[in-house]
matplotlib code that plots the C-alpha trace (Angstrom):
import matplotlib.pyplot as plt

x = [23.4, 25.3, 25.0, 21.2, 21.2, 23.7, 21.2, 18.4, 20.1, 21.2, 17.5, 16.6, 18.8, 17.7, 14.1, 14.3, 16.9, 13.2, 11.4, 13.4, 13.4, 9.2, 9.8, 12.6, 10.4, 7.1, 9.3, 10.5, 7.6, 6.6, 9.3, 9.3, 6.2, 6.2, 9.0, 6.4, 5.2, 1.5, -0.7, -1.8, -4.9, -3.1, 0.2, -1.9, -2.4, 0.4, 0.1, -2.9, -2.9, 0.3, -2.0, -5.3, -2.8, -1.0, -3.7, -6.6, -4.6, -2.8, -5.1, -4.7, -0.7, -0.1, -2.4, -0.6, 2.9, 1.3, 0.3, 3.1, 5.8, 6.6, 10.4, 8.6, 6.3, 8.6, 10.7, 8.6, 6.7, 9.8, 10.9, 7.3, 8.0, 11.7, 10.1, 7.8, 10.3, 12.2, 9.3, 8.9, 12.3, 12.4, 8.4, 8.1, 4.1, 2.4, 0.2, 2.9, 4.3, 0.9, 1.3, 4.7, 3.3, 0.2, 3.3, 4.8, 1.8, 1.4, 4.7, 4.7, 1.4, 3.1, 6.5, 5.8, 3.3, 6.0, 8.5, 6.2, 5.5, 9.0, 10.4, 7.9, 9.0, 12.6, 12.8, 11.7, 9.2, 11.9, 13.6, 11.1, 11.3, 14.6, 13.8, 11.1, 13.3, 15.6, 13.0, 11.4, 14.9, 15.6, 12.1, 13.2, 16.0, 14.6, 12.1, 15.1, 17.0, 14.2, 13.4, 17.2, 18.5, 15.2, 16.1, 19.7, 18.9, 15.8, 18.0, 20.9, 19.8, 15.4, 12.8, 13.4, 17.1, 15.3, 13.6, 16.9, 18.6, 16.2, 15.9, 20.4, 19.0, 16.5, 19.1, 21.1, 18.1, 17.0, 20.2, 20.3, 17.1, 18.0, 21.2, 19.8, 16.1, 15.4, 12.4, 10.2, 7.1, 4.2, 0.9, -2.0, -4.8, -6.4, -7.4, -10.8, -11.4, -15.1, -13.6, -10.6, -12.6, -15.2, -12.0, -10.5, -14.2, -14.8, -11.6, -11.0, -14.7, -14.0, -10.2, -11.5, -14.8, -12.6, -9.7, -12.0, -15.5, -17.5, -20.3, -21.6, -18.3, -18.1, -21.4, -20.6, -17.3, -19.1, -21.5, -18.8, -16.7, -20.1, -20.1, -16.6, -16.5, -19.8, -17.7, -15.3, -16.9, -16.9, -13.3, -12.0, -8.0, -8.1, -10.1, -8.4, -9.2, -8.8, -11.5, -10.8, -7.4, -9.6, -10.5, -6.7, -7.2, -3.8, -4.1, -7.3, -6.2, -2.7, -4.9, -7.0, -3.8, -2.0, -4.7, -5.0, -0.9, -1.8, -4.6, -2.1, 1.4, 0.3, -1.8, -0.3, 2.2, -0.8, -1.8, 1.5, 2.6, 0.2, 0.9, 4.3, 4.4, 1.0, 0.7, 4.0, 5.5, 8.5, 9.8, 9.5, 13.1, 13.2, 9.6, 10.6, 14.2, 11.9, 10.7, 13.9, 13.9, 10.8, 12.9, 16.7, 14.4, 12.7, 15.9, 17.9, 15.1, 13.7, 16.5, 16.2, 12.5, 12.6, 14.8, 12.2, 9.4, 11.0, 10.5, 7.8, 4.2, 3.0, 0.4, 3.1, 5.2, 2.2, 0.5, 3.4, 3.4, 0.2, 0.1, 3.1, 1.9, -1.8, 0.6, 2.3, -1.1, -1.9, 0.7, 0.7, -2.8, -1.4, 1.4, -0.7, -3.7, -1.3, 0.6, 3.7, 7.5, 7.6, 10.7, 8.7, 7.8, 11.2, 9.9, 7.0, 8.5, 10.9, 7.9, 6.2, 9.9, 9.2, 5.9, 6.8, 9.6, 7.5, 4.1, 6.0, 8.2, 6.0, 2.7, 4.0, 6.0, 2.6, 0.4, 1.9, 4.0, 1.4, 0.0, 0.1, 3.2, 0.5, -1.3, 1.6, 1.0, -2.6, -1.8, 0.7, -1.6, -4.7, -2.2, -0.6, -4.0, -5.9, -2.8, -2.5, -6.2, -5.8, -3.9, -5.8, -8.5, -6.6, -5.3, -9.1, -10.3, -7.8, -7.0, -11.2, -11.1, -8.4, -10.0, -13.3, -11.7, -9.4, -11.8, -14.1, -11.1, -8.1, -4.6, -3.9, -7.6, -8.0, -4.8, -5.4, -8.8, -7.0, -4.2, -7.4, -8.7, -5.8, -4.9, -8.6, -7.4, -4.3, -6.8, -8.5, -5.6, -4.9, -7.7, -6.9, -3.5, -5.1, -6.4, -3.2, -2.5, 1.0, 2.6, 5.7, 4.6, 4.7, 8.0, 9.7, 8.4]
y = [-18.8, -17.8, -14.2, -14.7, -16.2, -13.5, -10.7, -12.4, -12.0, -8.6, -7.6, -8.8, -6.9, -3.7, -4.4, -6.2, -2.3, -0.7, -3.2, -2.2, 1.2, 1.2, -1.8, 0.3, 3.3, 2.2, 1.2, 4.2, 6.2, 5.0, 5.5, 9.7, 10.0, 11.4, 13.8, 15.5, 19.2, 17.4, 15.9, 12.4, 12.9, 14.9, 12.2, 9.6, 11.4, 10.5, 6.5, 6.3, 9.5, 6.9, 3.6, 4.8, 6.4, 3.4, 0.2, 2.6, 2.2, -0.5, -2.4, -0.2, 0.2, -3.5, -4.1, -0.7, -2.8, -4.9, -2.6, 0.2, -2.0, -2.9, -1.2, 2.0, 1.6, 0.8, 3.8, 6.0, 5.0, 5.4, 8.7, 9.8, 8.1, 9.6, 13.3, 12.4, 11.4, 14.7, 17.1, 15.4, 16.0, 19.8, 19.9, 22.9, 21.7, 18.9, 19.7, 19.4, 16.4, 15.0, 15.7, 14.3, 11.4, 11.0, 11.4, 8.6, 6.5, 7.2, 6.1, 2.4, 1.8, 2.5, 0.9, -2.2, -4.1, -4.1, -6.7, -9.7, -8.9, -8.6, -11.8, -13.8, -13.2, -13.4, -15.9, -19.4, -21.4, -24.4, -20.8, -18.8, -19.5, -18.6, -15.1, -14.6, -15.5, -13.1, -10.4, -11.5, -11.5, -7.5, -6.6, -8.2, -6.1, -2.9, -3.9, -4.6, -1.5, 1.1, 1.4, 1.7, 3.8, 6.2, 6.5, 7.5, 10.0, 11.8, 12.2, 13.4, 15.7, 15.4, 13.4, 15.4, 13.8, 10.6, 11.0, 13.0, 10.0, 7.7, 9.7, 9.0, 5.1, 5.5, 7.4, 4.5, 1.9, 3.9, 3.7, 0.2, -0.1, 2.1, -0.3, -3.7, -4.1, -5.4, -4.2, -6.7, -7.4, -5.6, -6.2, -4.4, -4.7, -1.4, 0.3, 0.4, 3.9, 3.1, -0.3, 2.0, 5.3, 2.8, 0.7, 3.9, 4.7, 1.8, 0.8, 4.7, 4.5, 1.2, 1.9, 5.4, 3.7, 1.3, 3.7, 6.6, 4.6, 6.6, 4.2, 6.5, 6.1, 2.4, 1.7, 3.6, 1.7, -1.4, -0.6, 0.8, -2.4, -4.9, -2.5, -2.6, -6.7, -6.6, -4.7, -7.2, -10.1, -9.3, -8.0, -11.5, -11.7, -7.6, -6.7, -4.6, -7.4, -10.9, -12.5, -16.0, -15.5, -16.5, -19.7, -20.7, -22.6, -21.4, -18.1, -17.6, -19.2, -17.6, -14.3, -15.5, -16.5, -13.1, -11.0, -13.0, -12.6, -8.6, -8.8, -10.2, -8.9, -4.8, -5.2, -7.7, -5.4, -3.0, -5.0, -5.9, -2.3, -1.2, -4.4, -4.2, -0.1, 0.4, -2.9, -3.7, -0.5, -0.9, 1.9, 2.5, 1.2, -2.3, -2.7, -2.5, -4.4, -7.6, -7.8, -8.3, -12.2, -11.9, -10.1, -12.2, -15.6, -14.7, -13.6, -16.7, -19.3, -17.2, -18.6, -22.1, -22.2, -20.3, -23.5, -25.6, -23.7, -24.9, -28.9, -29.5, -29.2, -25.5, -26.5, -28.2, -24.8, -23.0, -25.0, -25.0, -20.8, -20.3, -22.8, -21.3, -17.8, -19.2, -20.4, -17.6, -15.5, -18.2, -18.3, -14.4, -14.7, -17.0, -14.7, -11.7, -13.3, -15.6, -12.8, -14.3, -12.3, -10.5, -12.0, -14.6, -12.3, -12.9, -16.5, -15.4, -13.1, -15.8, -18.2, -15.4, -15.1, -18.7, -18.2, -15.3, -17.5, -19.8, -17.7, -14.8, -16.4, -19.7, -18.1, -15.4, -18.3, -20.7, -17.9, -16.4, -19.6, -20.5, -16.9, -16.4, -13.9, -11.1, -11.3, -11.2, -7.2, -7.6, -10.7, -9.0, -6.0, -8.1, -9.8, -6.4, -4.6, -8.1, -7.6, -4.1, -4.4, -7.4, -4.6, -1.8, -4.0, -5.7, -2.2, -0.7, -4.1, -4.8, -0.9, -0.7, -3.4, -2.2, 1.2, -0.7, -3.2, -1.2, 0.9, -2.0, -4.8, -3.1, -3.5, -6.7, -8.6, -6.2, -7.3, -10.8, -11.0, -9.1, -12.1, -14.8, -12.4, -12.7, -16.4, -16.8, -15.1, -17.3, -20.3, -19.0, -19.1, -22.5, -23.7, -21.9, -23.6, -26.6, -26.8, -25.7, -28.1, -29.5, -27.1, -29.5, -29.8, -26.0, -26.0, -27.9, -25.3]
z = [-36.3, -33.5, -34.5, -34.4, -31.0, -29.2, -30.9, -29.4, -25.9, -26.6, -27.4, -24.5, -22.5, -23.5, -23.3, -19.7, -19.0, -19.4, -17.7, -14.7, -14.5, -14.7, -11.3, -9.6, -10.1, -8.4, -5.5, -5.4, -5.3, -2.4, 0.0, -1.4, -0.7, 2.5, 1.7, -1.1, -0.2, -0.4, 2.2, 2.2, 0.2, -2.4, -2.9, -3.3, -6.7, -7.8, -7.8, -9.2, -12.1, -12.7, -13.1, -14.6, -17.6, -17.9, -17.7, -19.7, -23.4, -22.9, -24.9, -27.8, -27.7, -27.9, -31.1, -31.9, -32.1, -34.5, -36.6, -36.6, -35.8, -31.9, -31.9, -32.8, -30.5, -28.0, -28.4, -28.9, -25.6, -23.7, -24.8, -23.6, -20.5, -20.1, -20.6, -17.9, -15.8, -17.0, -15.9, -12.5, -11.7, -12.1, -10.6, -8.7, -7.2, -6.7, -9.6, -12.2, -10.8, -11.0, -14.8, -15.2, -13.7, -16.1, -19.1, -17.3, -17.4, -21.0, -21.8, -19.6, -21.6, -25.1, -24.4, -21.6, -24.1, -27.0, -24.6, -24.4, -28.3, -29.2, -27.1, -28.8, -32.3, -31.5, -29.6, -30.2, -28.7, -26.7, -25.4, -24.0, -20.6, -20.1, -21.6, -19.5, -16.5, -16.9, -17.6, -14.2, -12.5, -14.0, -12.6, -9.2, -9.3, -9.9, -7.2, -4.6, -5.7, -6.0, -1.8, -1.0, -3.3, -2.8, 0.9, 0.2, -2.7, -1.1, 2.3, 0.5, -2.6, -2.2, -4.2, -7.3, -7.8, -7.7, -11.2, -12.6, -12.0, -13.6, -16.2, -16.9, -16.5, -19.2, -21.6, -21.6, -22.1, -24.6, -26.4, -26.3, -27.7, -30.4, -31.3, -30.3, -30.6, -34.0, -36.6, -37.3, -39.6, -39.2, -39.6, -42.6, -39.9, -39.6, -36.0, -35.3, -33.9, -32.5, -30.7, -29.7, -27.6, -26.1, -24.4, -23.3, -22.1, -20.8, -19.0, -17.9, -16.2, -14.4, -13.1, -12.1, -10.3, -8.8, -7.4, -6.1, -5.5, -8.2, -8.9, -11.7, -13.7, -12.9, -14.6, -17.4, -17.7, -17.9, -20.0, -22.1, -22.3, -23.0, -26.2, -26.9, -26.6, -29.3, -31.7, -31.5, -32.4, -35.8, -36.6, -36.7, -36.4, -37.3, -34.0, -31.4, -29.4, -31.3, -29.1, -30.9, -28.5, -25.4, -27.2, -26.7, -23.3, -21.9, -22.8, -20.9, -18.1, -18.2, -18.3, -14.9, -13.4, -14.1, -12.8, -9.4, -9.5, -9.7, -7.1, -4.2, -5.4, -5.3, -1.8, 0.2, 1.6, 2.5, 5.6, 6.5, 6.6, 8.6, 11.1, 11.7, 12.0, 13.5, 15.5, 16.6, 16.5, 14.1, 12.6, 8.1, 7.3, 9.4, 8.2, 5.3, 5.3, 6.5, 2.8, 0.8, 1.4, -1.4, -3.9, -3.1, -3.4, -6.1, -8.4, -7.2, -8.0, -11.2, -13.5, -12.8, -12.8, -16.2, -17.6, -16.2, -17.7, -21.2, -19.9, -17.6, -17.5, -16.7, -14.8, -11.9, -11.7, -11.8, -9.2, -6.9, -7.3, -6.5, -3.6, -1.9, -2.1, -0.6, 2.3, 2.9, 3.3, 5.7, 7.3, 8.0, 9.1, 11.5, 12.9, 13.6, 15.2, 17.2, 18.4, 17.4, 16.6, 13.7, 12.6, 11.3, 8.6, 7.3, 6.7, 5.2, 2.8, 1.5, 0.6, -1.2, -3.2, -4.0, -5.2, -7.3, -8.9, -9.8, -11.8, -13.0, -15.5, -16.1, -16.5, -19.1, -21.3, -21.1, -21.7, -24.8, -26.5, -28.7, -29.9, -33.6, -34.1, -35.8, -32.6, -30.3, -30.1, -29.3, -27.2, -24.6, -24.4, -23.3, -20.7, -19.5, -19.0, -16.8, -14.7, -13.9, -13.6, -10.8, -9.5, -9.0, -7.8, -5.2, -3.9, -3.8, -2.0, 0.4, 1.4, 1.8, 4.2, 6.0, 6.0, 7.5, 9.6, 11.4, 13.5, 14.4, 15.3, 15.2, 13.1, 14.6, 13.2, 10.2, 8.8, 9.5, 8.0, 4.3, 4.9, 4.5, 1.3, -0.5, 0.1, -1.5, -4.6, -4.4, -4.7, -7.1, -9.1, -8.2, -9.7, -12.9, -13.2, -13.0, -16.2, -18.2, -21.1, -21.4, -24.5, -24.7, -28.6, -28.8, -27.7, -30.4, -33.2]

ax = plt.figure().add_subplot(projection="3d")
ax.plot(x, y, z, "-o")
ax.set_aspect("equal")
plt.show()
């Protein structure tokens, strides 16, 4: 039994070693950026080649896992990723690193969906929430690492060293995957290979429409995905999409919550950005180092609240999440119209750690505890995709508004008004978390 419970941990530690090198990396990136032999226009390539490769099939690698087993799955998705990795780091244009960033994508989208899957099955229902804590607290990590070690690399040996030396970390997770993530049962449901190229059609249109404004592909994407949700209907617990999963109250709601947890998490730092460096003058690296209170509150509460998420009602840890980050938006709003010092950004940044602590770990036990175990593949996908698709969504609507806002009222207002945007979303999931049921039942299976 014992045996059974330390290999349970040990899995865990080699998927969270992945989960970490995907969050150190898109902290990274950003920070090399402006050492890349591209302009503006051209680097911003690079992020989203990155996202519209890895949110596109993430629907079909996590009903994949099911099918073909989710260790395979997951290794074989981060071998793909590692070769991306590879090729970026010996890039001699920004062409090929726009490549070796599209190989990258391909791999997150194989290998991230396989975690939630895996943690489900091996972990049972009263321990969940401790799992999912520490896979929040590795992702914090990789978030706090990724900026500084990306400044002291790139100034010392150039942005190629930086994905050389991920590319040693993912070696080593890929070991311990190898040793310590267990096979598991598969599933006889077959792929659908209409249901699968309209999702790619249909999400690749709408993530493309969303990130470069093309209202052609956008419509098509639509149309695409009101087509792929009508061949679902009748595939029953074999469908790409299970659709009978958005009948489990929690899991629907977990889903809405996710997304609005995507929305503000990837653009909240937009405005921010452009307020303290553009409106108050500070340089990149102070700007910056007035984050880190989000990412040192967030792994210091994530542990306990993940205990808690085992013993109290979702909907309170939820609700206190989403409340607290609606705050902090406030009171950022508040700062930058007021005029105020920018050290109370330090503040600010620390109630958005609390917030984080508090959805991150919660939201991903409530969502997925009760998920039949052949679904869990098809489940985690579904989840993974609304996020990264809150994502790219919040990026495209908050960097538009900056992009119209700041001409007419400036950095100070233009900020602001994105501040009041996204404590709206934060509402919005507010709302959701009210209506979480209590899964103490769940628990005890």
């Amino acid at each position: 039994m014992q045996s059974k419970r330390n290999s349970r941990w040990y899995a865990l530690s080699a998927l969270s070693l992945g989960y970490f090198l995907v969050m150190a990396d898109q902290a990274i990136v950003p920070v090399l950026t402006p050492h890349l032999p591209a302009g503006v226009e051209d680097s911003v390539w690079i992020t989203s080649v990155y996202l519209l490769f890895t949110v596109v099939p993430m629907l079909v690698t996590g009903r994949l896992g099911d099918r073909v087993g989710q260790r395979r799955m997951y290794l074989i998705g981060l071998v793909v990723y590692l070769a991306g990795l590879a090729l970026a780091s010996v890039a001699a244009s920004i062409s090929v690193l726009v490549i070796a960033r599209a190989i990258q994508g391909l791999g997150a989208a194989a290998f991230l969906p396989q975690a939630f899957g895996v943690i489900n099955r091996v972990f049972p229902a009263d321990a969940r929430g401790p799992a999912y804590a520490v896979w929040g607290v590795v992702g914090s990590l990789g978030s706090l690492i990724g900026p500084v070690f990306a400044g002291a690399v790139v100034e010392g040996a150039g942005w190629r060293a930086t994905f050389a030396a991920q590319v040693l970390c993912g070696l080593v997770a890929l070991g311990l995957a190898v040793m310590w993530v267990p096979r598991l049962s598969t599933t006889t449901a077959r792929i659908d290979a209409p249901s699968v190229i309209v999702s790619l059609v249909g999400l690749g249109g709408v993530i493309y429409g969303i990130q470069y404004g093309s209202w052609p592909a956008g419509i098509v994407g639509t149309l695409a995905l009101l087509i792929f949700m009508w061949l679902q209907r009748g595939g029953g617990d074999e469908a790409l999409l299970p659709l009978c999963l958005f009948a489990n109250r929690n899991f629907t709601l977990g889903s809405l919550g996710i997304a609005a947890m995507g929305f503000a998490v990837a653009a909240q730092f937009i405005p921010i950005m452009y307020w303290l460096q553009d409106g108050r003058g500070m340089d990149a690296v102070t700007a910056g180092a007035l984050t880190v209170p989000m990412s040192v509150v967030a792994l210091i509460l994530t542990p306990f609240v993940g205990v808690a998420a085992d013993k109290v009602n979702p909907k309170i840890l939820s609700a206190i999440g989403f409340a607290t980050m609606s705050a902090s938006m406030v009171w950022a709003w508040w700062v930058m119209v007021s005029g105020a010092a920018v050290w109370w950004m330090l503040g600010i940044t620390a109630l958005k750690g609390v917030g984080s602590a508090f959805i991150w770990a919660p939201n991903a036990a409530t969502t997925m505890r009760t998920i039949p175990r052949e679904m869990a593949g098809a489940a985690s996908g579904a989840y993974n995709t609304v996020r990264q698709v809150g994502s790219v969504v919040g990026v495209a609507t908050i960097g538009g508004a900056m992009g119209v806002w700041l001409p007419q009222f400036g950095v100070e207002h233009a900020a602001a008004g994105t501040m009041l945007i996204l404590a709206a979303v934060m509402c919005a999931g507010l709302i959701a978390s009210f209506f979480l049921q209590s899964d103490i039942q769940a628990r005890k299976r």
